[in-house]
C-alpha positions in Angstrom: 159.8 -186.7 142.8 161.9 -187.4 145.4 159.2 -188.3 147.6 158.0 -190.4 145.4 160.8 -192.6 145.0 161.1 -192.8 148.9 157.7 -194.5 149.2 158.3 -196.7 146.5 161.4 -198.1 147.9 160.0 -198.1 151.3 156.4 -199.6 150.1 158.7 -202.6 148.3 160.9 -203.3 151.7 157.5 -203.6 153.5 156.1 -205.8 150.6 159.4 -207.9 150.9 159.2 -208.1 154.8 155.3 -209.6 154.5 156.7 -211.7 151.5 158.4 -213.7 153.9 155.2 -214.5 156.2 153.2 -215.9 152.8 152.8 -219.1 152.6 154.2 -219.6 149.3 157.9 -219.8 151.6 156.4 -223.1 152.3 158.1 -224.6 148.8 161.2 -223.6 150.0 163.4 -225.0 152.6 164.2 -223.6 155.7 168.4 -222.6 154.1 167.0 -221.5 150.8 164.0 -219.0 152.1 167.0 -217.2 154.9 169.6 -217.1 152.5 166.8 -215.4 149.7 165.2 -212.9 152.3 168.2 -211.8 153.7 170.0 -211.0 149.9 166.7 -209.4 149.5 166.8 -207.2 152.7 170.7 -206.4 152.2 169.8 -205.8 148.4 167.4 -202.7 149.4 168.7 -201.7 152.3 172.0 -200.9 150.4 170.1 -199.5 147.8 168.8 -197.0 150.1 172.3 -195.8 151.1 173.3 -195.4 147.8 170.5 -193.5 147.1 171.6 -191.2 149.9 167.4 -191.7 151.4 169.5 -193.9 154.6 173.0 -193.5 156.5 175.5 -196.2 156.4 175.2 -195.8 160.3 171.1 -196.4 160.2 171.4 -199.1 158.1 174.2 -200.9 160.4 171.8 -200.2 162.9 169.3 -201.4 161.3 171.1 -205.1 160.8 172.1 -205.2 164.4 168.3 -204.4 165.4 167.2 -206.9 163.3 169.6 -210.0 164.1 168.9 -209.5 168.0 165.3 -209.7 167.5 165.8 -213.0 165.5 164.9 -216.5 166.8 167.6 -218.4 168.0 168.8 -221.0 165.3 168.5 -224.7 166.4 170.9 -226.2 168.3 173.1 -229.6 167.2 171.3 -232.1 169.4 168.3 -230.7 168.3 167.0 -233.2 165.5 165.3 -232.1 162.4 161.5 -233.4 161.9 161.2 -235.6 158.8 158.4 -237.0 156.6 158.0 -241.1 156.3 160.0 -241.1 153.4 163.0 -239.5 155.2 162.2 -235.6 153.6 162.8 -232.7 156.3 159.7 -230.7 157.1 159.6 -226.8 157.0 156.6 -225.5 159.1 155.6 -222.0 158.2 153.0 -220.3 160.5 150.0 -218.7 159.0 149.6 -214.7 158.9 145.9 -214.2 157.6 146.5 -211.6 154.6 144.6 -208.8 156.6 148.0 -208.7 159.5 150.7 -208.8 156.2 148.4 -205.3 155.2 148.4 -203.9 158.7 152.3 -204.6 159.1 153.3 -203.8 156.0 151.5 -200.1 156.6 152.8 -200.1 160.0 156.2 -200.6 158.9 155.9 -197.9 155.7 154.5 -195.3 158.0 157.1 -195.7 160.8 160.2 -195.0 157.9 158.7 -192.4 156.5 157.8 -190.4 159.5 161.6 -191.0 160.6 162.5 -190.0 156.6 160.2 -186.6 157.2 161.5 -185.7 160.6 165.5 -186.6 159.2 165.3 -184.9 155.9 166.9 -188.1 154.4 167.8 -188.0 150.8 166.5 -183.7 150.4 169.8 -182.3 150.1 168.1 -179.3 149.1 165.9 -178.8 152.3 166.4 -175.9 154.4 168.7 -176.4 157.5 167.1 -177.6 160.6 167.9 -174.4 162.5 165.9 -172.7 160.2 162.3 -173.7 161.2 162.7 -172.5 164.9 162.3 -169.1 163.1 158.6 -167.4 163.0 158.1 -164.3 160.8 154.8 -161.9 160.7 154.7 -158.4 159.7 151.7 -156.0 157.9 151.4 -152.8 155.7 149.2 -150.2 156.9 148.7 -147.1 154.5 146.5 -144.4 155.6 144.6 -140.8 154.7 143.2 -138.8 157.2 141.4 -135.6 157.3 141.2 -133.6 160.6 138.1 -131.7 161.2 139.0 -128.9 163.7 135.4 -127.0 165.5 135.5 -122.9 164.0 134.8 -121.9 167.6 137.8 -123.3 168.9 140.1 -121.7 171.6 142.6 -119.5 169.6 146.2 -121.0 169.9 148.7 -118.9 172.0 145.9 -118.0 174.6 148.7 -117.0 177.4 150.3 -119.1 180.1 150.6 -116.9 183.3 153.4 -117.9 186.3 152.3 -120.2 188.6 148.9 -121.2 186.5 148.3 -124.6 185.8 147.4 -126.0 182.2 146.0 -129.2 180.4 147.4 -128.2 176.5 151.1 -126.4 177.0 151.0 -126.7 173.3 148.1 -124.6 172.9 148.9 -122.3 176.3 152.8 -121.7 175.5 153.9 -119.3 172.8 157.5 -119.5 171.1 160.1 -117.0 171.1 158.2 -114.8 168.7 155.5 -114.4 170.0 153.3 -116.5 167.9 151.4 -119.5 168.2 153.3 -122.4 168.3 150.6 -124.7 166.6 147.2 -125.2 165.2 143.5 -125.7 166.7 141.1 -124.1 163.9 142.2 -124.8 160.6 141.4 -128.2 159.2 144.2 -130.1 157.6 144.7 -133.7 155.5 147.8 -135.8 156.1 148.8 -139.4 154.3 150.5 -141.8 156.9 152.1 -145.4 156.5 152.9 -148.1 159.1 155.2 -150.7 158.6 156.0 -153.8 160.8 158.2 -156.7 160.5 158.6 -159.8 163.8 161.0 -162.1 163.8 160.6 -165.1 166.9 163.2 -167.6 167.6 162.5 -171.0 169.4 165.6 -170.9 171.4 164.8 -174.5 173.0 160.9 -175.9 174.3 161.5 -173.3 177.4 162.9 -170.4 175.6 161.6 -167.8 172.8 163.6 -164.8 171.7 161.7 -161.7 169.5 162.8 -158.5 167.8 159.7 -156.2 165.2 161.4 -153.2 163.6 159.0 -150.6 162.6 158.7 -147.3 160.9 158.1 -144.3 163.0 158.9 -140.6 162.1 160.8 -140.3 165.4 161.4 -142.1 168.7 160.4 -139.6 170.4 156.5 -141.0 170.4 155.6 -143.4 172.4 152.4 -144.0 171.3 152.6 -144.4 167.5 154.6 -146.3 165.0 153.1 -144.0 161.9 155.6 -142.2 159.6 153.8 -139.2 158.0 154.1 -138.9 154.2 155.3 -136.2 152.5 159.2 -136.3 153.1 160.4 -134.9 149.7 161.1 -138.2 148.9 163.2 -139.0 151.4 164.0 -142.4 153.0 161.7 -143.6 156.3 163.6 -144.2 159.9 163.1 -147.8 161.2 163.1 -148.1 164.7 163.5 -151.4 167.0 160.4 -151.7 168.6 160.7 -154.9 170.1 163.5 -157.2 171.8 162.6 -159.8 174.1 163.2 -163.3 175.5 160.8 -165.5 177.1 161.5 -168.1 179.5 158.7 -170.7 180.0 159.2 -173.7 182.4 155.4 -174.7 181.4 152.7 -174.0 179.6 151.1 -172.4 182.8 153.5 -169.1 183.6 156.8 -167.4 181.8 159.1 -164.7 182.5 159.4 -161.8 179.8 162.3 -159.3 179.6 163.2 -156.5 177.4 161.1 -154.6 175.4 157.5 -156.5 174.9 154.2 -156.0 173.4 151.2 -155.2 176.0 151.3 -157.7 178.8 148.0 -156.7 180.2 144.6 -157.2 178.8 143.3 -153.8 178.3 141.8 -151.2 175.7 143.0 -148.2 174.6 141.4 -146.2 177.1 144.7 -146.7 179.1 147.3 -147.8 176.9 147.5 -147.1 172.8 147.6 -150.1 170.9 151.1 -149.4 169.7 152.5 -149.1 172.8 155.6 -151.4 173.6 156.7 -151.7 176.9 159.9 -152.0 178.7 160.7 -154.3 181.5 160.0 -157.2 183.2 156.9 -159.4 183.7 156.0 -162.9 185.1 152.6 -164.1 183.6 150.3 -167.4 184.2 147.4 -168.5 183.5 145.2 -171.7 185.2 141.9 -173.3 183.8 139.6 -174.6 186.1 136.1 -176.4 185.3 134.6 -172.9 184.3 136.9 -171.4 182.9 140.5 -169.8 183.1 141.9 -167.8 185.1 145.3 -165.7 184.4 147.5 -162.9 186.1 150.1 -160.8 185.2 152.7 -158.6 187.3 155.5 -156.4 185.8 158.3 -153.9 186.5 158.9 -151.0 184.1 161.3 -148.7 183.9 160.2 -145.0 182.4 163.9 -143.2 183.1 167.0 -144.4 184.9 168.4 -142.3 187.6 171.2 -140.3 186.9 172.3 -138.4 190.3 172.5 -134.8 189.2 170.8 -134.9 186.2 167.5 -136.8 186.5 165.5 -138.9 188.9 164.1 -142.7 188.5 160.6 -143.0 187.1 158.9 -146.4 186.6 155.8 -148.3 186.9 154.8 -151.4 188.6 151.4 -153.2 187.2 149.7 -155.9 188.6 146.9 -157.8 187.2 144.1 -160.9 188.3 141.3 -162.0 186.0 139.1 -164.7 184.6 137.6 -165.9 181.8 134.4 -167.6 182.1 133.2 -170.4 179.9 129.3 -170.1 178.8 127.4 -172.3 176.6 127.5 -172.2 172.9 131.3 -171.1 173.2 130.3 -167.7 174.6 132.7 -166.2 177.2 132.2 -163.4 180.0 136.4 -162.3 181.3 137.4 -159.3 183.4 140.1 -158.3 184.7 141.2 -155.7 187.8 144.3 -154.1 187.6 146.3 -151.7 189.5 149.0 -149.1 187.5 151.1 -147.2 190.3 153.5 -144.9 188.9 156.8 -143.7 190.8 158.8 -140.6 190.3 157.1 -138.8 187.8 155.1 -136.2 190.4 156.9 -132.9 190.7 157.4 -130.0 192.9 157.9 -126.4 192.9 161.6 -125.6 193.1 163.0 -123.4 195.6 165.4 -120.5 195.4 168.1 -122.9 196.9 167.4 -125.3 195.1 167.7 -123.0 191.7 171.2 -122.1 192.5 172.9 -125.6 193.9 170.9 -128.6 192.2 172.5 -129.3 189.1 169.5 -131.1 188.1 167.2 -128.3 189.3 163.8 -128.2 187.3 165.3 -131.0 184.7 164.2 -133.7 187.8 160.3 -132.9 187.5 159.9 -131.6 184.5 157.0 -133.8 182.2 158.8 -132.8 178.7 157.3 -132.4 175.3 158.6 -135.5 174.0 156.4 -137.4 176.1 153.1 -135.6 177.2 150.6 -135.5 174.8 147.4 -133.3 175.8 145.4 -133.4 178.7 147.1 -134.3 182.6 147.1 -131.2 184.9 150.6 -129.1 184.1 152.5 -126.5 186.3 155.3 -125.1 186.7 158.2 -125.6 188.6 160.4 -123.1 188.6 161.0 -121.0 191.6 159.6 -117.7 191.9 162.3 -115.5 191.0 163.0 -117.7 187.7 161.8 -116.7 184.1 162.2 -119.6 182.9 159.3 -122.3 182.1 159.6 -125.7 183.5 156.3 -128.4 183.3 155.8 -130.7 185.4 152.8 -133.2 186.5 150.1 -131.9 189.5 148.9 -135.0 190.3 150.2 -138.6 191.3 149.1 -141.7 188.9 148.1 -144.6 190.7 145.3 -146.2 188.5 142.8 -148.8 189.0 141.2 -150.0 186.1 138.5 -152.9 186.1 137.4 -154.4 182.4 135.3 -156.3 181.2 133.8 -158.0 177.6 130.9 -160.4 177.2 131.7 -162.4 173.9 128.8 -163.8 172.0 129.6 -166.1 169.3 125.7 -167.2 168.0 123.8 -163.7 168.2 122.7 -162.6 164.9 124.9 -165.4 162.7 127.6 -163.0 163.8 130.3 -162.9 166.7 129.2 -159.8 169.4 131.3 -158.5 171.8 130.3 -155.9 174.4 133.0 -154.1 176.3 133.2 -151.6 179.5 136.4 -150.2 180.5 136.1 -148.2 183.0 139.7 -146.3 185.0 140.4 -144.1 188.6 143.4 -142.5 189.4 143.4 -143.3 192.9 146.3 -140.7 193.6 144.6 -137.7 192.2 144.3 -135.6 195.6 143.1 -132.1 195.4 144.6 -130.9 198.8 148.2 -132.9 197.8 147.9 -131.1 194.7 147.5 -127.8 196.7 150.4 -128.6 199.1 152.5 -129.5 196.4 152.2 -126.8 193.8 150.8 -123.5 196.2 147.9 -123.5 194.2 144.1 -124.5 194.6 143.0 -127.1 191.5 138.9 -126.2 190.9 138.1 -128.7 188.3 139.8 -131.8 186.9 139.0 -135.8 186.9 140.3 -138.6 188.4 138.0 -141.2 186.2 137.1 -142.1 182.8 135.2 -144.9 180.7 134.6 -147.0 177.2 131.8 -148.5 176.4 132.0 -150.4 173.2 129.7 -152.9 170.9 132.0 -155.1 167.9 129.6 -156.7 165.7 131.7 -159.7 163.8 134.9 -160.9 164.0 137.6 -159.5 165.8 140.0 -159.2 163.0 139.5 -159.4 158.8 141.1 -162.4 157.7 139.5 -163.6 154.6 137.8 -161.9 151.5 134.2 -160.8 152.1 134.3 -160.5 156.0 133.6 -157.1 157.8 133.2 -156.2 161.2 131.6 -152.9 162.9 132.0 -151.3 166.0 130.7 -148.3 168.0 131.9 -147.0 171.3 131.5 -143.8 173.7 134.6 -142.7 175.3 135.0 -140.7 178.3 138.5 -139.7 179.7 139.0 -137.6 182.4 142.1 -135.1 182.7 144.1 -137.1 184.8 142.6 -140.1 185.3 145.6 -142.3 182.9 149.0 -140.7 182.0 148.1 -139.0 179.0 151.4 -139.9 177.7 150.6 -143.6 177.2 146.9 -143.5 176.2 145.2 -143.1 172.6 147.2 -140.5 170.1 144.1 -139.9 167.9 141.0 -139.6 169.4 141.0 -135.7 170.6 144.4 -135.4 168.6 145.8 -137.4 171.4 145.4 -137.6 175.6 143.3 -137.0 178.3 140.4 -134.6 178.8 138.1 -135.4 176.1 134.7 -137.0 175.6 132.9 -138.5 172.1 132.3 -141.1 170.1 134.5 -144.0 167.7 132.7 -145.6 164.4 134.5 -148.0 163.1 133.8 -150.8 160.5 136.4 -153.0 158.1 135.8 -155.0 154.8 138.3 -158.0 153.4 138.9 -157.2 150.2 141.5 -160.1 149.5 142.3 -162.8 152.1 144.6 -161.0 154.5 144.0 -157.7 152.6 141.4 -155.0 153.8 139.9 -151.8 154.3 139.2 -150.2 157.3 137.3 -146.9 158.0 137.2 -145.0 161.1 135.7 -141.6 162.6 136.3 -139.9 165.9 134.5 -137.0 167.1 136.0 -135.7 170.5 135.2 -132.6 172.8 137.0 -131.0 175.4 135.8 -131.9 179.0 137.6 -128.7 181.1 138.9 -125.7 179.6 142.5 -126.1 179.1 143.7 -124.2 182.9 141.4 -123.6 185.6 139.3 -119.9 185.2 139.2 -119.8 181.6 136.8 -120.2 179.2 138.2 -122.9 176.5 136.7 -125.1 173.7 138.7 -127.4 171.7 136.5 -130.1 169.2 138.0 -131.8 166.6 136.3 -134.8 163.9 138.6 -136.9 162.5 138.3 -139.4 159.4 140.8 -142.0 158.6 140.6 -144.4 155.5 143.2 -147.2 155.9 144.5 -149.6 152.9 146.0 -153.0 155.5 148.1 -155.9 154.5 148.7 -158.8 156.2 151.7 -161.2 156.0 
């Protein structure tokens, strides 16, 4: 309504502003047609104030505006033109009716953008501050049923001194004696995920975020799920992201805190819930075929506390492209490097044992964080009885990917993806130098390959997508810490396959059906004889807001 009344009392200034370029003003004399459109101007733009739809200020200015821009009046020498019969003559120019239309318009639009952008007269309109705020968040609630292969390694299989070990879940027993979890019996589990972003438009240069999530602990990195079945009890929400983002241009930024993915990758390397913590500068440039973009951050894993623990962190660095084909199709690949710091242990000395305050605590890989998979041994000196785990290998990781996107095959999008990783500081002989023992198996590489058939993600009722890929990950070829928790039950050292399809069932609503079938690639430590297979269906229920 109250938009309405805006335009009518702008539409009628405009209509009184052409008014005075009719011709009818011709009947008038030159006093009687200023003294009329002026009282007429005054009238409405007072009415306006009143109505509270202009300040007393912008209507001032308004006046002021108007009076410099008018024609100087005539001066007193100047002398009046007259008819024969003595009558003074008014001449009025001629504005063809098509200009009054176009100023009129003109004039109408101009106040009314300036009435949008002001919020004059809405005294019920959110504050300005407000609208630099951004909100997104989604509902994820899922059952899943583990499949676990009959002929599977019995839990609890021993751990002896000095061996190493890719599963110290399955290798380690607890204080009594039994096994301290579960690799043959099937089991069903109902999960729900729950996000909620809030950005801030600090100024043109400057974004601030923070997503709280569920999670059933902090002490995953990988997953944000919170496992049903509580007795009822209220869900932890965690603080999974808190970030600001400078951006001089549109070209490059600066990100600190804690931040989604900055890298383009799969989950072959990092899981898709995955925040990281640090620092990263990232730009992109687009050139006539294409665009290309690079990324380069700092990460801290621990800090270093002298007598307690060591620093651990990670540097990434990232170049790629994106090419531009015909029909909107798109080839982009990019080649990164992952280089990992502190997180390679030792084997303790005696010495070391009975003066380090930090002894074993410095290298040890703990529970919290490894998930299944990277070569294990442990620490502890010789004469300990303890059990310490730490990581055999170093972690420096190349990874080059790469996804052909086809927009016009089949009436549906395609994209074709190849991921393929090497951990270019796994070293047998360092490995030997460093722990006292020989490794005989293990691998430094893995690979995805993956078809999508549709689009990327289910917006609207009635779309689906599909996808099927073939996943290969050697034992320590990524930080298992960091990489899928699902496939295989989560980690390195497995090999299968991923079908996947979704259906919109309701704009921004769908369901979504997955199934991973993974297999051991080595036996869990070097000289045994393990199996571990495991099938895994999840039926997910999303929402979208």
């Amino acid at each position: 309504m109250k938009k309405t009344v805006l335009n009518l009392k702008v539409s009628a200034l405009a209509m009184a502003l052409g008014a005075a370029l009719s011709p009818a003003v011709q009947a008038q004399t030159a006093a009687e047609e200023l003294q009329q459109l002026r009282a007429t101007t005054q009238a409405l733009i007072n009415t306006l104030v009143e109505s509270g739809l202009l300040t007393r200020e912008k209507a001032a200015a308004m006046m002021k505006q108007a009076q410099a821009g008018a024609a100087p009046a005539p001066t007193a020498a100047a002398k009046p033109e007259t008819t024969a019969d003595g009558k003074r003559v008014v001449r009025v120019p001629y504005v063809p009716e098509s200009v009054r239309q176009e100023m009129r318009e003109q004039i109408k639009g101009e106040v009314l953008r300036q009435a949008k952008s002001e919020r004059w007269g809405q005294p019920d309109a959110y504050p300005e501050w407000l609208g630099r705020f951004t909100f997104e968040g989604d509902l994820r609630a899922r059952v899943e049923s583990a499949s676990l292969g009959q002929d599977n390694t019995e839990p609890g299989y021993g751990f002896r001194g000095g061996d190493f070990t890719r599963a110290a879940d399955l290798a380690l027993n607890n204080t009594g004696g039994l096994p301290n979890t579960n690799t043959q019996e099937n089991f069903d589990r109902s999960r729900v995920r729950a996000r909620l972003g809030v950005g801030a438009k600090v100024s043109e240069q400057v974004i601030a975020g923070v997503r709280l999530t569920t999670g059933s602990s902090t002490g995953s990195p990988t997953s944000t799920n919170q496992t049903m079945g509580q007795s009822f009890n209220k869900y932890a929400v965690v603080l999974d992201r808190a970030y600001v983002q400078v951006k001089p241009d549109a070209a490059w930024g600066v990100t600190a805190g804690r931040m989604a993915n900055p890298f383009y990758s799969t989950d072959l390397v990092y899981a898709d819930d995955l925040g990281f913590e640090g620092f990263t500068v990232a730009g992109k440039q687009k050139w006539s075929g294409g665009e290309g973009f690079a990324s380069a951050g700092y990460f801290p894993l621990t800090e270093n506390k002298p007598g307690t623990s060591n620093s651990r962190s990670m540097v990434g660095l990232q170049l790629g492209n994106a090419f531009k084909m015909a029909n909107r199709d798109e080839f982009k690949m990019g080649l990164a490097l992952y280089s990992y710091q502190g997180i390679t242990a030792s084997r303790e000395t005696e010495e070391a044992r009975l003066t380090r305050p930090d002894y074993a605590a410095r290298y040890e890989y703990g529970s919290a964080l490894r998930q299944r998979g990277n070569t294990l041994f442990r620490v502890n000196s010789q004469l300990d009885t303890a059990t310490t785990l730490g990581l055999a290998s170093e972690f420096k990781i190349l990874n080059l990917i790469t996804s052909l996107s086809l927009n016009h095959l089949l009436g549906q999008p395609v994209v074709l993806t190849a991921d393929f990783v090497k951990n270019l500081g796994f070293d047998k002989n360092k490995i030997k130098e460093r722990t006292g023992y020989e490794l005989v198996d293990g691998k430094d590489s893995g690979y995805m390959l993956r078809t999508a058939f549709g689009p990327s993600q289910v917006h609207q009722k009635g779309q689906w997508n599909a996808s099927l890929a073939y996943r290969y990950l050697g034992s320590d070829a990524v930080l298992d810490a960091f990489t899928n928790s699902d496939f295989g039950l989560g980690g390195t050292n497995n090999k299968g396959w991923i079908l996947q399809t979704s259906y919109g069932l309701y704009n921004n609503t769908w369901v979504t059906a997955r199934w991973l079938s993974a297999n051991q690639i080595d036996p869990f430590a070097p000289g045994k004889t393990t199996k571990f297979s495991s099938d895994i269906l999840q039926l997910d229920l999303n929402a979208r807001f």
